[in-house]
C-alpha atoms as an extended CHARMM CRD file, in Angstrom:
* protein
*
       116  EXT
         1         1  UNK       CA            141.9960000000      -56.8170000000      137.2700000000  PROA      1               0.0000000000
         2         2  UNK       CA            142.3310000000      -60.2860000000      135.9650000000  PROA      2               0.0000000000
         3         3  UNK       CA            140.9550000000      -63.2200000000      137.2640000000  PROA      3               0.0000000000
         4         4  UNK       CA            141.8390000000      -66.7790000000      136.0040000000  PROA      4               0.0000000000
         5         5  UNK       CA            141.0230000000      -70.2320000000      137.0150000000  PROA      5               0.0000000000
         6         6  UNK       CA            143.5620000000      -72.9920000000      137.6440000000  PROA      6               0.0000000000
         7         7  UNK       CA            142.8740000000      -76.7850000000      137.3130000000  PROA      7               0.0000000000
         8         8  UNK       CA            145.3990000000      -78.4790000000      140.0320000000  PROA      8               0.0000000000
         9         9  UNK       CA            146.0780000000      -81.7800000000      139.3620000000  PROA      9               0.0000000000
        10        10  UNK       CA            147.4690000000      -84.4470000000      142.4590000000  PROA      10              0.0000000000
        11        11  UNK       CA            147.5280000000      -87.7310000000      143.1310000000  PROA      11              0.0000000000
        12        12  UNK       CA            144.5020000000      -89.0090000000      145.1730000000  PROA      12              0.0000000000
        13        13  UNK       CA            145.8130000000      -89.7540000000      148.6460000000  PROA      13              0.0000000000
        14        14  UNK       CA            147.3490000000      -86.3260000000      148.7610000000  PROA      14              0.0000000000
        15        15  UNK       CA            143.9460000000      -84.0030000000      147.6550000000  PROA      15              0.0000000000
        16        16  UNK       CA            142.4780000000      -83.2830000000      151.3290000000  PROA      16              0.0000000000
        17        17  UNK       CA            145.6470000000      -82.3370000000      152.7900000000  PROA      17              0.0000000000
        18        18  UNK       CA            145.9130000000      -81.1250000000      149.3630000000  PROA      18              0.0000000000
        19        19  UNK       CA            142.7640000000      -78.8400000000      149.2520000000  PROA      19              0.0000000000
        20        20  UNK       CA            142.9870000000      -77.6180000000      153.1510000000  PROA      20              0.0000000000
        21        21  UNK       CA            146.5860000000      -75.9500000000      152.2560000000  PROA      21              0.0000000000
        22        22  UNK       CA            145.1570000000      -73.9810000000      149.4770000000  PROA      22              0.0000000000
        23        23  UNK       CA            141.8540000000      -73.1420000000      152.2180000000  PROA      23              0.0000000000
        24        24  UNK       CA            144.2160000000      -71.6440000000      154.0280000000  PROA      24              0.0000000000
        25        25  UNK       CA            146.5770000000      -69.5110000000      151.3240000000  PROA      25              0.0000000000
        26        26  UNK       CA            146.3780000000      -66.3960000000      150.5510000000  PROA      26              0.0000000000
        27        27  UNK       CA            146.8530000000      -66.7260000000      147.0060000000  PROA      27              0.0000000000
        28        28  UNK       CA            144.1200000000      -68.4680000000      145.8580000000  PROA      28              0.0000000000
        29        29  UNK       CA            140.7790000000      -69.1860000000      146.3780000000  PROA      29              0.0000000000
        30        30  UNK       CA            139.5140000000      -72.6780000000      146.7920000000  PROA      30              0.0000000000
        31        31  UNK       CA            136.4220000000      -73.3580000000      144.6690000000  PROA      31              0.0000000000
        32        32  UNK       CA            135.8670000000      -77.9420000000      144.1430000000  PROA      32              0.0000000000
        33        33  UNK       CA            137.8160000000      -80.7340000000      143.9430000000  PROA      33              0.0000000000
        34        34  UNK       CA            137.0020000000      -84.4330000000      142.6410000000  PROA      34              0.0000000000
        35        35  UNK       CA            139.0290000000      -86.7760000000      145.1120000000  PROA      35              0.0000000000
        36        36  UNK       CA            138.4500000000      -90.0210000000      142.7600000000  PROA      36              0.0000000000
        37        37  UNK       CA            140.2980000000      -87.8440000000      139.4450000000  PROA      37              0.0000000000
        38        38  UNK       CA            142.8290000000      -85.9960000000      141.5380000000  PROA      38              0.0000000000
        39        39  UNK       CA            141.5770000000      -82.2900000000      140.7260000000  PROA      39              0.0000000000
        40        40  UNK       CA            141.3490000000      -79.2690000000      142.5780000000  PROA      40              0.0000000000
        41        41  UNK       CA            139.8830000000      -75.9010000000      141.0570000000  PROA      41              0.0000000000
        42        42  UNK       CA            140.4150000000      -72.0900000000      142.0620000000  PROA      42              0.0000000000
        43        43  UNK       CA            140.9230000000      -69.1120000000      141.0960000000  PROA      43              0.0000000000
        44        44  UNK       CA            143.7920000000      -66.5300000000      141.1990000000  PROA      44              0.0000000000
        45        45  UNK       CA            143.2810000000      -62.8070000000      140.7420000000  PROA      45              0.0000000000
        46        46  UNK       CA            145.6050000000      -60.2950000000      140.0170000000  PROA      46              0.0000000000
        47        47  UNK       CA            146.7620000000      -56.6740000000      138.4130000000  PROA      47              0.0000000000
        48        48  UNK       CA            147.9420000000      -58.6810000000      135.3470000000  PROA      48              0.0000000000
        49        49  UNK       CA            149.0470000000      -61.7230000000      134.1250000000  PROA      49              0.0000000000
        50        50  UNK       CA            152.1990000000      -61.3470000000      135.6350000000  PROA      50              0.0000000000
        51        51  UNK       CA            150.8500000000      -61.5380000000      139.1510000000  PROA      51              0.0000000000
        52        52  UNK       CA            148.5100000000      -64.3400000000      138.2260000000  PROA      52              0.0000000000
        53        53  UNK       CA            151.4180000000      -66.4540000000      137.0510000000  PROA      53              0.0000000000
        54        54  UNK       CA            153.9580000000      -66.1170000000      140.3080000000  PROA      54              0.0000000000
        55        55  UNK       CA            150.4830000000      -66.7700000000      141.5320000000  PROA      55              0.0000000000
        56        56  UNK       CA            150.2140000000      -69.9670000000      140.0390000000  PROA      56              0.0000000000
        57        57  UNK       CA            154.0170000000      -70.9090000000      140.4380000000  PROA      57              0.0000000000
        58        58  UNK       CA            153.2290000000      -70.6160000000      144.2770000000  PROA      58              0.0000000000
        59        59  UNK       CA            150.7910000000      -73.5310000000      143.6480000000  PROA      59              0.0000000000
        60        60  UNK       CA            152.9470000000      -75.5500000000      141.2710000000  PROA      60              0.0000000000
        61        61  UNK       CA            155.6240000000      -75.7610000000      144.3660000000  PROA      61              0.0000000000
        62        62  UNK       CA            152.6900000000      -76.8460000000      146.8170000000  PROA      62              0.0000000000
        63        63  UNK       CA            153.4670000000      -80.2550000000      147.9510000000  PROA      63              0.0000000000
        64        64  UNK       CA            152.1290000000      -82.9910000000      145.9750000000  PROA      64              0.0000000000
        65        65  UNK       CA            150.9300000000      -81.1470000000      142.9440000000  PROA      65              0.0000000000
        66        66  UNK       CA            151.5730000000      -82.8140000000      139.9850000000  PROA      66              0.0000000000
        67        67  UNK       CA            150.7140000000      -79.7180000000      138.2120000000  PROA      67              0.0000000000
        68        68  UNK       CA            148.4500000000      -76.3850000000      137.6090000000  PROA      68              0.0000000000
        69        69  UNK       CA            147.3940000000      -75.3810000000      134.7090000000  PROA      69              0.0000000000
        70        70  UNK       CA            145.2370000000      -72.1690000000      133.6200000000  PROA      70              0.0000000000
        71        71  UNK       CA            142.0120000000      -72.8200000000      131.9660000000  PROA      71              0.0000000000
        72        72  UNK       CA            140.2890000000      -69.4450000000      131.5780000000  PROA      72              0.0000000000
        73        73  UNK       CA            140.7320000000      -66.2490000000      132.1870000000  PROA      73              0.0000000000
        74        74  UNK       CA            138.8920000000      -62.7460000000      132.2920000000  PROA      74              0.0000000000
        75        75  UNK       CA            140.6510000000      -59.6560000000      131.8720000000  PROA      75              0.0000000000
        76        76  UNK       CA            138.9610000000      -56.5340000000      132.9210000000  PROA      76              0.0000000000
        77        77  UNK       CA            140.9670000000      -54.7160000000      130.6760000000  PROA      77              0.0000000000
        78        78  UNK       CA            140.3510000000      -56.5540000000      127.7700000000  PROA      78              0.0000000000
        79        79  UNK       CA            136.5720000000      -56.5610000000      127.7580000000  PROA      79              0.0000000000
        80        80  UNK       CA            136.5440000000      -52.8680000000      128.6340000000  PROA      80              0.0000000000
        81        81  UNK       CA            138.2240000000      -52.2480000000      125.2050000000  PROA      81              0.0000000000
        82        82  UNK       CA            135.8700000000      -55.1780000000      123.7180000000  PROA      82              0.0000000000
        83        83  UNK       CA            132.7310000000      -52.6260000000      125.0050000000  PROA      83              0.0000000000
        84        84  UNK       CA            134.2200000000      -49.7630000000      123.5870000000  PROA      84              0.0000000000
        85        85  UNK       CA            134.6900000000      -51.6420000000      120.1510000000  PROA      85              0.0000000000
        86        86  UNK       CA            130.9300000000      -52.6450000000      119.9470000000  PROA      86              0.0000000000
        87        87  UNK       CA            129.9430000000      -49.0080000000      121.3510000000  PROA      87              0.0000000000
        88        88  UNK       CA            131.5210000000      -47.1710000000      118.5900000000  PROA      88              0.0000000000
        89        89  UNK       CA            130.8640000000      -49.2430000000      115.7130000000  PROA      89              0.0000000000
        90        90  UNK       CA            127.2830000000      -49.5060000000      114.1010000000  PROA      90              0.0000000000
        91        91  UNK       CA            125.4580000000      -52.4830000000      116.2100000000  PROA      91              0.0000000000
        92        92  UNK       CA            122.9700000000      -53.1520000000      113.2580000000  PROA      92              0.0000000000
        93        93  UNK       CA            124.3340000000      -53.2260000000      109.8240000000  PROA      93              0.0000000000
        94        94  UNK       CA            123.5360000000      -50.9040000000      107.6640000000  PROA      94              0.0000000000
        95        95  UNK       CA            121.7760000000      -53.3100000000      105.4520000000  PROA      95              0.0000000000
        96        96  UNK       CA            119.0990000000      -54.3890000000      107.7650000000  PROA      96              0.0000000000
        97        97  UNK       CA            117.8120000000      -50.5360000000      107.7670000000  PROA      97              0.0000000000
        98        98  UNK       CA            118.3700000000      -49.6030000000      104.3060000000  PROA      98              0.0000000000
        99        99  UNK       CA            114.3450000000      -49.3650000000      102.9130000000  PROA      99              0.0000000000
       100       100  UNK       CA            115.6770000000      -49.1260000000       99.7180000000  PROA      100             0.0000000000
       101       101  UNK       CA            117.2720000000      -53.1280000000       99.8630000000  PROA      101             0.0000000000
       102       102  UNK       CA            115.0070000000      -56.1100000000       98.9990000000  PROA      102             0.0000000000
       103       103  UNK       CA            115.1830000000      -59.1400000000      101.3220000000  PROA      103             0.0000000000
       104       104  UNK       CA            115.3070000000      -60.9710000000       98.3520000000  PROA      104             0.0000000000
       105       105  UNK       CA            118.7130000000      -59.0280000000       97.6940000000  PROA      105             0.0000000000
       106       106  UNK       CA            120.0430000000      -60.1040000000      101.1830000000  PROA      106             0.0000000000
       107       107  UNK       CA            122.1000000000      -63.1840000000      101.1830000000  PROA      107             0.0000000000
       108       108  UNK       CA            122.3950000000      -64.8790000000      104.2360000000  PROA      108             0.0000000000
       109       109  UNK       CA            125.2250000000      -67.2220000000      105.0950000000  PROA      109             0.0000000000
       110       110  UNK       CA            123.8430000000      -68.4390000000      108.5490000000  PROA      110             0.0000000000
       111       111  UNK       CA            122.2310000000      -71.5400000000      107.0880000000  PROA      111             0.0000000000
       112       112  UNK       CA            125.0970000000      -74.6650000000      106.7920000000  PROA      112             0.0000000000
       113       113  UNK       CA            122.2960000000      -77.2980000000      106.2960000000  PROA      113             0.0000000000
       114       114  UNK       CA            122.5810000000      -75.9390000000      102.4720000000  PROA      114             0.0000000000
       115       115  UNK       CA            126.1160000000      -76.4010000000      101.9410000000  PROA      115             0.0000000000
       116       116  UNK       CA            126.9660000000      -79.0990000000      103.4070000000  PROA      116             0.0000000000
């Protein structure tokens, strides 16, 4: 499952009429808009991408919007293979439980204020 926001952007005058049509679709769901900007957000869900994209095409033909653009998206997929990365790899680095390593051995590269 994939879900995926959509910034719509419309002229001003249009966004209420704008913003009850999407309400109402069944393709979408209706999350904020900014009337003085011309912005509407939601989200789309879908199997994949390629149902989130016909998905958005349905709101790119909507009346009055200028256009939709995705802005993020979550993949169910993805971060299940993300969790199985971080489950079968060592979470603390070897290093950091060796006894035998002095700290003073240890460099550390976390610290920009140094270098720059």
């Amino acid at each position: 499952m994939n879900v995926s926001s959509i910034v719509i952007q419309a002229r001003n005058e249009y966004i209420e009429d704008l913003v009850e049509k999407l309400k109402r679709c069944d393709f979408c769901d209706y999350h904020f808009h900014d009337a003085s900007i011309g912005k509407i957000i939601v989200t789309v869900e879908g199997d994949g991408i390629e149902e989130e994209m016909k998905k958005v095409k349905q709101i790119e033909e909507l009346d009055h919007v200028v256009c939709a653009e995705m802005m993020m998206a979550y993949s169910e997929d993805e971060l299940d293979k993300e969790r199985e990365k971080l489950q079968q790899s060592d979470i603390i680095p070897e290093v950091l439980i060796d006894d035998t390593v002095s700290v003073d051995d240890i460099e550390y590269h976390g610290d920009l204020k140094k270098k720059l």
